[in-house]
N, C-alpha and C positions, 0 to 999 in steps of 0.2 A: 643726368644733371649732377653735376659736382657743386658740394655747398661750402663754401667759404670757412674757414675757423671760426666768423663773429658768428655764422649763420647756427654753427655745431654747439655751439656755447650756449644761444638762444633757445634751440632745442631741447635740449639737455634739461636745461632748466626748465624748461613744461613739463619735462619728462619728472624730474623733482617733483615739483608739486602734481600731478598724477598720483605716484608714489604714494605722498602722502595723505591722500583722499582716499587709494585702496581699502579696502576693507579687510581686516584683519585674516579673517578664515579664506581672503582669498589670495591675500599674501603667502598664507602657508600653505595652499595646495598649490600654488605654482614654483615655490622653494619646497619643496617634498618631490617634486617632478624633476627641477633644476637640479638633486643630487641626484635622480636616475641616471641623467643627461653626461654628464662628469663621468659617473664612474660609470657607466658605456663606454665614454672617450678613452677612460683609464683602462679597460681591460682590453677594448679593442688595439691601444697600444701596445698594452703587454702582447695580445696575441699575435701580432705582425713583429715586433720586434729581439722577441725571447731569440737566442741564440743568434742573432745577427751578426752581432760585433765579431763573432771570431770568423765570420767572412770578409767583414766588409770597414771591419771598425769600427771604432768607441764613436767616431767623430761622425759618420756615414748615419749611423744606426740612431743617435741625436737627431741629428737632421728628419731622420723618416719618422720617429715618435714626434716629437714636435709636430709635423704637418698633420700625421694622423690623430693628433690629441685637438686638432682644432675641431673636429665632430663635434665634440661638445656645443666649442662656440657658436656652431651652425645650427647644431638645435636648438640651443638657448634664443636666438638672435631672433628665429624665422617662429618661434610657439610661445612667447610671450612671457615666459620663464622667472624664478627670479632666484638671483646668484649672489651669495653675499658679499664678494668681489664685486661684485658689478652694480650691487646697490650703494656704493660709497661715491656713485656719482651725481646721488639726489641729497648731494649735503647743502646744495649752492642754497634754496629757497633761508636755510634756517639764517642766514646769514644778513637776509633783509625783516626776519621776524624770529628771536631768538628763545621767542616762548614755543617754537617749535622743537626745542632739542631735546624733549622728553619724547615726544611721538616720534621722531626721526629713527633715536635711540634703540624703543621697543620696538618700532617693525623690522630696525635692523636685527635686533634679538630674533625675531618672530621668523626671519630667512634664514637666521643661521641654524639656528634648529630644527627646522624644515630640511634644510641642506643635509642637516644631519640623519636625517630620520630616513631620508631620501638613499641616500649612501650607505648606512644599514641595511634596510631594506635590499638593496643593491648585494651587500657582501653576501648576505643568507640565499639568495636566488644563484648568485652568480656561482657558491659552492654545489647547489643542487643540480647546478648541470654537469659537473663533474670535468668542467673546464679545467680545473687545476691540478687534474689527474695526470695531467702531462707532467713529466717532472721540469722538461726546459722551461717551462713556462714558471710551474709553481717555485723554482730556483732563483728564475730571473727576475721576478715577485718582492721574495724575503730578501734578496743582493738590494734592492731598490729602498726597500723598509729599512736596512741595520745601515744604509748609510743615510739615511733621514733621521736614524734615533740617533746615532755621533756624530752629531751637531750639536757644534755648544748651542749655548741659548741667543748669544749675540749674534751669533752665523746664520743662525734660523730666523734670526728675526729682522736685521740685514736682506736675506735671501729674501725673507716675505716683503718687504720694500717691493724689491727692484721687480719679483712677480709679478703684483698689483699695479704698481709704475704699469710695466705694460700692458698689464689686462686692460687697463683704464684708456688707456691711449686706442687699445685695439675697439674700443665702443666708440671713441673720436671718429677713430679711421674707418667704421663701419656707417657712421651718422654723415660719412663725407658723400655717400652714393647713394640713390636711391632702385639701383641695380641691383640684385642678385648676386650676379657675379664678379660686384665691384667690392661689395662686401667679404662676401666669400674670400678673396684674394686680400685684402687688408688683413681677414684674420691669420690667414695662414701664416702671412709673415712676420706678424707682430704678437701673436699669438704665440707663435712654434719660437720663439726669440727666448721666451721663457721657460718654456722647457728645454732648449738645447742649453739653455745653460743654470739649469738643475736649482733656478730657483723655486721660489716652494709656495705653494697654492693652498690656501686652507683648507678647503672642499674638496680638493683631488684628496689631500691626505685622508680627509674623512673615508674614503674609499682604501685607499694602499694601505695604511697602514692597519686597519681593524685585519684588514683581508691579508697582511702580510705576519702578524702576531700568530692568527689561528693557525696559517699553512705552516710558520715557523716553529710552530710547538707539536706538530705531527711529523716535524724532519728535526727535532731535540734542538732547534736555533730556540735561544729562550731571549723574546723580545717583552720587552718590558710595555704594559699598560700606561704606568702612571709617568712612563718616559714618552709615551704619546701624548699626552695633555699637559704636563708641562713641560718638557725641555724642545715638542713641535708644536702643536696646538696652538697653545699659547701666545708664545713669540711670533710664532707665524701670520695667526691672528689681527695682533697689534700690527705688527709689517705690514700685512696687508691694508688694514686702515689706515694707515700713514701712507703709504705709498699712494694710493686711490685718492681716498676722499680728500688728501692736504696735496701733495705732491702732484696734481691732476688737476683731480675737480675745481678745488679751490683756487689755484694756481691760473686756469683760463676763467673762474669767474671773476675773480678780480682783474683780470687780465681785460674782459671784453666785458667790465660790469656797465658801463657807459651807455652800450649797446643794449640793454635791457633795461633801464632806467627808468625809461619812456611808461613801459608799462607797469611800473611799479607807482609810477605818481599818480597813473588810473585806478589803483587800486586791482589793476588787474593784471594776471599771470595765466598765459597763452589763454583759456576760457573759463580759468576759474578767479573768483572773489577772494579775499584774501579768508573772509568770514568764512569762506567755505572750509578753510582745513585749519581753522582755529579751535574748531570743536574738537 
């Protein structure tokens, strides 16, 4: 079954208000899980790609991280996950009830910390195995970090746009199948779009760059902390919220708001009361 654009918009936005009925403590064990998920993606990247390029090229060696970084998006997609990228596409409901944008706000808080916590967790295991003992790897690592920390702030925050841009489309393009492997194949391509072209993911970073500061200051590269959180973090951040939740989400629910109308003058959003996620 293929679903139409007005059908994905409709969805979405149940998926919205779900969202915001979660339950907080269950919000953050599935964003605590969703940074494992990432930076899986992320290192299973690095592993498959550390020293490619001088075979096959800079442009080859893109292409193959990109597809292999859509892991992520497959575990996220198929385990119910939650991704701070990916929750700016439950902006639609606040926008028929605007006493929503305090709760929107904080669970969006409540995933990004999660994410983060996730991704930590993640840098501390993934050194205990001794993966980065490799030097191609742990090389092709810190190269990935010092050119994410020389990034102005505009570039990072630009970059974080067009990321989110596609992450957000790539949950479109996965909501269009009820397949498997109709999904699967949407992410790949719209997914891996954004890493081959080195735009920049909040949540990956939360992974590369803690992981690329520590391996950097055991090979005397001295990466700066407080160049992590604001001249990338930061900016990237914001990008990514503007890219998703405005440039996206917002963008088709105004786009097909017509098409959901119906059940907003019932007072109702796909099975839930509007009473129900006021509290």
């Amino acid at each position: 079954m293929i679903r139409t654009p007005k059908e994905i918009t409709k969805n979405l936005y149940d998926k919205g208000v779900s969202f915001l009925n979660e339950p907080n403590k269950e919000i953050l064990a599935a964003a605590i899980i969703a940074g494992t998920f990432v930076s899986m993606a992320a290192v299973t990247s690095i592993t498959v790609c550390a020293g490619m390029s001088d075979y096959f090229g800079a442009g080859f060696t893109k292409l193959i991280f990109g597809i292999v970084f859509t892991l992520g998006m497959i575990m996220l997609s198929f385990s119910g996950s939650q991704l701070f990228t990916g929750v700016h596409m439950n902006i639609a409901p606040v926008y028929d009830d605007n006493s929503l944008v305090g709760k929107l706000l904080s669970k969006w808080g409540i995933v990004f910390i999660g994410n983060f916590i996730g991704s930590l967790i993640m840098v501390g295991l993934i050194l205990m195995t001794g993966a980065f003992k490799n030097e191609t790897m742990s090389t092709y690592m810190v190269k990935i970090v010092e050119g994410k920390l020389n990034l102005t702030f505009m570039e990072a925050f630009v970059r974080g746009i067009f990321c989110n841009f596609l992450v957000c489309l790539s949950v479109r393009v996965g909501e269009a199948s009820d397949q498997v492997s109709g999904r699967m194949m949407g992410y790949i391509y719209v997914i891996g779009a954004f890493v081959i072209n080195s735009f920049e993911h909040s949540v990956a970073n939360m992974f590369f760059i803690p992981m690329g500061i520590i391996l950097g200051g055991a090979q005397g590269v001295a990466l700066s902390w407080s160049d992590f959180f604001i001249r990338n973090l930061l900016p990237v951040t914001l990008g990514n919220i503007i890219g998703g939740a405005f440039f996206v989400s917002t963008f088709y629910y105004f786009l097909h708001r017509k098409y959901i109308d119906r059940k907003i003058e019932t007072n109702k959003v796909g099975v839930y009361e509007y009473g129900d996620f006021k509290n």
